[in-house]
C-alpha positions in Angstrom: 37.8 1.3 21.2 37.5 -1.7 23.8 36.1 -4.8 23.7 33.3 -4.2 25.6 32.4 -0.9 24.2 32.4 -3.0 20.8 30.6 -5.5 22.4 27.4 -2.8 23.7 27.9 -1.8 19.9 27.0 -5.0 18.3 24.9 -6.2 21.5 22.5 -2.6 20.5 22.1 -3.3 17.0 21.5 -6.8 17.3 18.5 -5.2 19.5 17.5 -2.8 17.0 17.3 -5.2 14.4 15.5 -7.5 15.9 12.9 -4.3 17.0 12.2 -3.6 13.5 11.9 -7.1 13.1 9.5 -7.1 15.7 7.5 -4.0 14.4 7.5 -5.2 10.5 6.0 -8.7 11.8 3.1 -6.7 13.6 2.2 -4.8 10.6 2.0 -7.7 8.4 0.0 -9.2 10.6 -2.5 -5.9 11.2 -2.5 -5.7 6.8 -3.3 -9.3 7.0 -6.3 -9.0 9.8 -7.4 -5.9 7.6 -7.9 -8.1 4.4 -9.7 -10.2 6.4 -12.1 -7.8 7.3 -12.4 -6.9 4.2 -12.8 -10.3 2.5 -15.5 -11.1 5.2 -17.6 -8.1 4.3 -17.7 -8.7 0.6 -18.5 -12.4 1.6 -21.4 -10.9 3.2 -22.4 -8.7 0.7 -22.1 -12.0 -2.2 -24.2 -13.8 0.1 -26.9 -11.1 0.2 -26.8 -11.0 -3.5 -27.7 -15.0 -4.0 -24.1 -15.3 -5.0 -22.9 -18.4 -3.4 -20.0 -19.2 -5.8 -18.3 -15.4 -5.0 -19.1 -16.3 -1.4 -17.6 -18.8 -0.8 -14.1 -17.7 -2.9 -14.2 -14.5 -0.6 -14.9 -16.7 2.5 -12.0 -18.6 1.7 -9.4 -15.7 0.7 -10.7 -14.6 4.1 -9.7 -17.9 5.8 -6.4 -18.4 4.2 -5.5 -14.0 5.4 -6.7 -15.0 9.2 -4.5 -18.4 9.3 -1.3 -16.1 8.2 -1.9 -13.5 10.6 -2.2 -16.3 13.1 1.0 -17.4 12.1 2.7 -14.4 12.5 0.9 -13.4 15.8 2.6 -16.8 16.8 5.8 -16.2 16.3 5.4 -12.8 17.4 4.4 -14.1 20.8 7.2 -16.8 21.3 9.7 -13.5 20.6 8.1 -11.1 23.0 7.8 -14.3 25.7 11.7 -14.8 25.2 12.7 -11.1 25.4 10.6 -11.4 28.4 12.0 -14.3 29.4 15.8 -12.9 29.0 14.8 -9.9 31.3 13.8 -11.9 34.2 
C-alpha cells in the first residue's frame, strides 16, 4: 500500500472520528436541553402548588442542565466554525 493511500486512510478515520464526536456532543446537549424542559415544568408545577422550597431546587437543576448544554453547544460551534474554516 503507498503512502498516500495510507495517508487517505488515517486522514478518513481521523474524520470519522471526529463525526461521531461531533454527533455524541449534539445529543448530550439535546438530553441536557430536554432535562431542562423538564425541570422547568415541574418548577412550574411546585410553584403552583405554594411549594417554593421544590421550586426553587427544580429551578436550579434546571439552571445548572441549560449552562452545560451551553457549554457543549460552544464547543460544538468552535468545531463546526473550524471544519468550516478548513474548507475554505
Amino acid at each position: 500500500m503507498s503512502n498516500e493511500i495510507q495517508a487517505k486512510l488515517v486522514q478518513t478515520k481521523a474524520s470519522l472520528a471526529l463525526k461521531q464526536k461531533l454527533t455524541d456532543n449534539n445529543k448530550k446537549a439535546a438530553t441536557h436541553f430536554h432535562a431542562v424542559k423538564k425541570h422547568n415544568i415541574d418548577t412550574f408545577k411546585h410553584h403552583e402548588a405554594d411549594n417554593y422550597h421544590k421550586a426553587a431546587t427544580t429551578l436550579m437543576l434546571a439552571n445548572g442542565y441549560q449552562i452545560s448544554a451551553k457549554e457543549i453547544q460552544k464547543k460544538e460551534f468552535t468545531n463546526h466554525a473550524q471544519k468550516a474554516t478548513n474548507k475554505m
